[in-house]
Backbone as CSV, one residue per row, in Angstrom:
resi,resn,N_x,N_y,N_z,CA_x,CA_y,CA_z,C_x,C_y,C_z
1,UNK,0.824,-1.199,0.000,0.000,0.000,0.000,0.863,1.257,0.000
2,UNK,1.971,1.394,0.858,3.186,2.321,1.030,3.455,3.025,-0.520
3,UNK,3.736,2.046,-1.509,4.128,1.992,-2.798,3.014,2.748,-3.680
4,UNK,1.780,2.676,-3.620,0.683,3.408,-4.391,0.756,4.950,-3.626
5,UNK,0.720,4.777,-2.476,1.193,6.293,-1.507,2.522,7.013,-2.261
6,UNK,3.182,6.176,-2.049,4.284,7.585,-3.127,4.356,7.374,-4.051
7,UNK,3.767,6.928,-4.801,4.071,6.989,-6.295,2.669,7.917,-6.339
8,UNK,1.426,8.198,-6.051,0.035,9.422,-6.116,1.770,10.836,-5.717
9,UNK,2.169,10.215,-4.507,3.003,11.534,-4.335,4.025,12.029,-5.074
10,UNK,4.697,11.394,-6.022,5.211,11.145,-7.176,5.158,12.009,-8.201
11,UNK,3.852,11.789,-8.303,2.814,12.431,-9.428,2.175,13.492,-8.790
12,UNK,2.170,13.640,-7.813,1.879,14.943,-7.070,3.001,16.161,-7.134
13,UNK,4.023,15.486,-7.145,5.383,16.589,-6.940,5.798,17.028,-8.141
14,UNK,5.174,16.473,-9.254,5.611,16.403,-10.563,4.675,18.234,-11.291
15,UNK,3.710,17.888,-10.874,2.997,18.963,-10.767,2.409,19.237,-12.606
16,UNK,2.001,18.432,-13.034,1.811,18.159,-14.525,0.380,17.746,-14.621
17,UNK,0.121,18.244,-16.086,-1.034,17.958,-16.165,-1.348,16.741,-17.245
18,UNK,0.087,16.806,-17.535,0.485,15.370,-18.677,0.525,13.610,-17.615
19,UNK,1.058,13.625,-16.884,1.215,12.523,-15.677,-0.228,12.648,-14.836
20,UNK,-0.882,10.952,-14.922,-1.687,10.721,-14.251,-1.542,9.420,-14.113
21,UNK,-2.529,8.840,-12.992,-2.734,7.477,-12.824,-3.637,6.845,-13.752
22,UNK,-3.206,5.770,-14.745,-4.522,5.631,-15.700,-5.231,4.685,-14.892
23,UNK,-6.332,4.774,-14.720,-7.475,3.134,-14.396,-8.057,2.936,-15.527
24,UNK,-8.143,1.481,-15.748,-9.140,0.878,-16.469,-10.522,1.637,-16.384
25,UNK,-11.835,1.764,-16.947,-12.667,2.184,-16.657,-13.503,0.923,-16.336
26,UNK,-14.150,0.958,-14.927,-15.681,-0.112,-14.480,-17.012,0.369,-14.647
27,UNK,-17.838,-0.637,-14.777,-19.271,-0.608,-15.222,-19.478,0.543,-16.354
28,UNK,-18.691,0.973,-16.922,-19.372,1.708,-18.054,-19.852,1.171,-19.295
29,UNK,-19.978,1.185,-20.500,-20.199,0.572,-21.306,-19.067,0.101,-21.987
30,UNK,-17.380,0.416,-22.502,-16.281,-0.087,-22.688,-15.884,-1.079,-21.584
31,UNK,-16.036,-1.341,-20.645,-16.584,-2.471,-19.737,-17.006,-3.831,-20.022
32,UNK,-18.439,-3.661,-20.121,-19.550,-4.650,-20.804,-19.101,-5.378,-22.509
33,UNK,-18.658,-4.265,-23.255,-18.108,-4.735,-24.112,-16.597,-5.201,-24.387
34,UNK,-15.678,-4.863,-23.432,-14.472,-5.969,-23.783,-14.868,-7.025,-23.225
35,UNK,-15.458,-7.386,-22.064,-15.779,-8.561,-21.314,-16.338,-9.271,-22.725
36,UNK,-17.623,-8.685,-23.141,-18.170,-9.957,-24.422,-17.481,-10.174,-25.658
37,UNK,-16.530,-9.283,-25.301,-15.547,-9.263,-26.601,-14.726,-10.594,-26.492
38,UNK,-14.109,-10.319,-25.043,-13.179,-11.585,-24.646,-14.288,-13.004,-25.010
39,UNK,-15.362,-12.864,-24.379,-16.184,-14.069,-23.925,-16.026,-14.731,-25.444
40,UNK,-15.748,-13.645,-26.679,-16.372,-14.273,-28.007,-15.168,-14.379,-28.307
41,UNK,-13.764,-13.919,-28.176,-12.675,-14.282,-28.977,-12.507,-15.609,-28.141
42,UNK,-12.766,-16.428,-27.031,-12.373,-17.317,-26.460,-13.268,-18.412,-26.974
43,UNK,-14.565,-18.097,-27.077,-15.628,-19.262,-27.746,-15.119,-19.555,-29.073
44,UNK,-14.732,-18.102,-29.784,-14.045,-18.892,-31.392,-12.491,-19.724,-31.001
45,UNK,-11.781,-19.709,-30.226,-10.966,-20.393,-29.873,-11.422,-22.037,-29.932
46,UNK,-12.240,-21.749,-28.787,-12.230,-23.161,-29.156,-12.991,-23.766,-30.182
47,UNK,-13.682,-23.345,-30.477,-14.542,-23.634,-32.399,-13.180,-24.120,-33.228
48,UNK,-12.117,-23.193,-33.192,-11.030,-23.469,-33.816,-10.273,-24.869,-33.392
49,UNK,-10.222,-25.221,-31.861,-9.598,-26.201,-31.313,-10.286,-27.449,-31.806
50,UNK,-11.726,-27.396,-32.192,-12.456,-28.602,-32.358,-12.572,-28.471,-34.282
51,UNK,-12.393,-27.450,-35.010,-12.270,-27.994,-36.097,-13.701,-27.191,-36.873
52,UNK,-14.075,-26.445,-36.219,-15.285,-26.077,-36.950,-14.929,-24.087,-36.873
53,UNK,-14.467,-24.085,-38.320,-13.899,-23.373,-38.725,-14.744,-21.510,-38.750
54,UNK,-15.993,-22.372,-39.688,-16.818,-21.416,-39.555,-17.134,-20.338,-38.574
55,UNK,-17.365,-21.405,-37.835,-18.173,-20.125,-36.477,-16.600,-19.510,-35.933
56,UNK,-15.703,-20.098,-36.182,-14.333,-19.274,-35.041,-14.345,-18.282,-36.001
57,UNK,-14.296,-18.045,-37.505,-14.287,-16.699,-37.927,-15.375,-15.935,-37.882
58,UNK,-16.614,-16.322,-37.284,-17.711,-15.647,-36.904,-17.333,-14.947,-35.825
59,UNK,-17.622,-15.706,-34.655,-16.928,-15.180,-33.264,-15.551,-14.062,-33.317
60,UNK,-14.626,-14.958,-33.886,-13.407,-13.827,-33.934,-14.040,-12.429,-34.474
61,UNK,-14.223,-12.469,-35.870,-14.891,-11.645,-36.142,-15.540,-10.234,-34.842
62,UNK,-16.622,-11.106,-34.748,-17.650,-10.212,-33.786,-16.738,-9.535,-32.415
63,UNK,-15.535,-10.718,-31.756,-14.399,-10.476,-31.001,-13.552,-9.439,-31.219
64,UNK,-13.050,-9.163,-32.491,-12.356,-8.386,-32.419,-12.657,-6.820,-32.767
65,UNK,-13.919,-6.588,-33.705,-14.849,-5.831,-33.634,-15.272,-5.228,-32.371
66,UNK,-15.695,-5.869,-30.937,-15.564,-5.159,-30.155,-14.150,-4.557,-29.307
67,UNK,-13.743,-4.981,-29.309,-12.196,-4.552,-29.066,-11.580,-3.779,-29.942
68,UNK,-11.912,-3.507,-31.014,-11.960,-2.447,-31.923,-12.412,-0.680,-31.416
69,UNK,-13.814,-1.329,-31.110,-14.322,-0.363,-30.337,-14.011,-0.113,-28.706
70,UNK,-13.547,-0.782,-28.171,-13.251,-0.306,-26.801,-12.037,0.458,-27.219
71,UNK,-11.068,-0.055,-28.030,-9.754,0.831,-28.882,-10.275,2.685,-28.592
72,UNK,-11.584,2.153,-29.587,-12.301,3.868,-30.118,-12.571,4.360,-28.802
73,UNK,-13.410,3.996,-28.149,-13.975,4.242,-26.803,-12.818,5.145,-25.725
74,UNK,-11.260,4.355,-25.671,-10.272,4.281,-24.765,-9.526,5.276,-25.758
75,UNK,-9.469,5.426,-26.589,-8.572,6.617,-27.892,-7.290,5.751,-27.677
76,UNK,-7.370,4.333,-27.642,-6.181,3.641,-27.337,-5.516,2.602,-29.103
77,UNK,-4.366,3.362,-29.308,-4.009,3.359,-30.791,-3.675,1.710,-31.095
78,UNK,-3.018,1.540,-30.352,-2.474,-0.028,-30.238,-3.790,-1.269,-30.305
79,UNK,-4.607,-0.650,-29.571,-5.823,-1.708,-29.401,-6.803,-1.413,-31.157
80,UNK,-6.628,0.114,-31.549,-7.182,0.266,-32.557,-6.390,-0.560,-33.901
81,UNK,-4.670,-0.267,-33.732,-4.876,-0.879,-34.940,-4.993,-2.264,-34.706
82,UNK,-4.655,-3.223,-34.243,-4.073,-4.250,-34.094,-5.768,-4.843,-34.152
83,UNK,-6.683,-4.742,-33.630,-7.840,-5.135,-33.500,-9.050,-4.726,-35.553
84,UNK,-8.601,-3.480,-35.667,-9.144,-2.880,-36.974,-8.197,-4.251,-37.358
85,UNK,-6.610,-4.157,-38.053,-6.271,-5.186,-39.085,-6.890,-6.939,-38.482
86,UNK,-6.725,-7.017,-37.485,-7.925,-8.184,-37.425,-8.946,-8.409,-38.205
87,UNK,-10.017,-7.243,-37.971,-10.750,-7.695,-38.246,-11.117,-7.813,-40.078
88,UNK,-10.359,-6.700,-40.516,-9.995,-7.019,-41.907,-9.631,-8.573,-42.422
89,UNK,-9.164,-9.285,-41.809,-8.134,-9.870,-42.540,-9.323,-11.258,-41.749
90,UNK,-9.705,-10.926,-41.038,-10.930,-12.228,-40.423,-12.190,-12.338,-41.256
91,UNK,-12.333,-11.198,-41.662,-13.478,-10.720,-42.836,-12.777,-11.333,-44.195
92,UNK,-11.929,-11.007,-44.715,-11.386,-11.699,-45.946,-11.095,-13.347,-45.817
93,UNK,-10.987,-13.753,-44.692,-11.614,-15.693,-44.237,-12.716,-15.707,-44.450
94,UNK,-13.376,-15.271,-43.874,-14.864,-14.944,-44.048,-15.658,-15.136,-45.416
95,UNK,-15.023,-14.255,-46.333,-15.430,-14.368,-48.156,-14.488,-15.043,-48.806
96,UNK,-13.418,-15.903,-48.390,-12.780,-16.902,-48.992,-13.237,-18.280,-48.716
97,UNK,-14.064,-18.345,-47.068,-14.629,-19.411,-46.844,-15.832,-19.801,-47.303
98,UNK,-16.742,-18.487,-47.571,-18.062,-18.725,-48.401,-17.923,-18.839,-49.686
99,UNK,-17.016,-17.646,-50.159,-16.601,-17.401,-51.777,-16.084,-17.636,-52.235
100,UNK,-14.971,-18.554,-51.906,-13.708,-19.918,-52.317,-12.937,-18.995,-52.980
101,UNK,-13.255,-17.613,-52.526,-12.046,-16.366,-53.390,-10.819,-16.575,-52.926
C-alpha cells in the first residue's frame, strides 16, 4: 500500500497535467463490451480447437470488432490498430470461406 502512496506523491510533486494514474474504466459501457468481446474471442478459440472453422471466424470476427471499439472508446491506438487489421483480414476468411475467393 506504502508503494501506491508515493508513487500518487510522485505524481503529485511532478505537478503536470500530462502525468496521471490511468485506471481501467468499471461498469461503463467499454466495460460490458471488452468482457463480451473476450467471452467471443475465447468461444471462437475453441470452435477453432475442435475444427469447426466457420463459427471461429464468426466469433473472432464479432471479437475483435468489439475490441476495436473499446480501442475507439479508450482513444487507445495499439488496441485500434491491431484489433481494426484483425478484423480485416478475419473478414477476408470470411469471403474466402463462403466465396472460395
Amino acid at each position: 500500500m506504502s508503494y501506491y502512496e508515493k508513487l500518487d506523491d510522485k505524481i503529485k510533486a511532478l505537478n503536470s497535467t500530462r502525468v496521471y494514474k490511468k485506471i481501467t474504466p468499471k461498469g461503463d459501457l467499454s466495460w460490458y463490451i471488452k468482457w463480451l468481446s473476450s467471452a467471443l474471442i475465447l468461444t471462437a478459440v475453441v470452435f477453432r480447437s475442435v475444427g469447426v472453422h466457420e463459427y471461429d471466424l464468426w466469433f473472432s470476427v464479432l471479437g475483435t470488432c468489439g475490441w476495436f471499439w473499446v480501442g475507439m472508446l479508450w482513444h487507445d491506438r495499439a488496441l485500434i490498430l491491431l484489433n481494426g487489421t484483425l478484423t480485416f483480414v478475419l473478414i477476408m476468411g470470411l469471403v474466402n470461406f463462403y466465396l472460395g475467393v
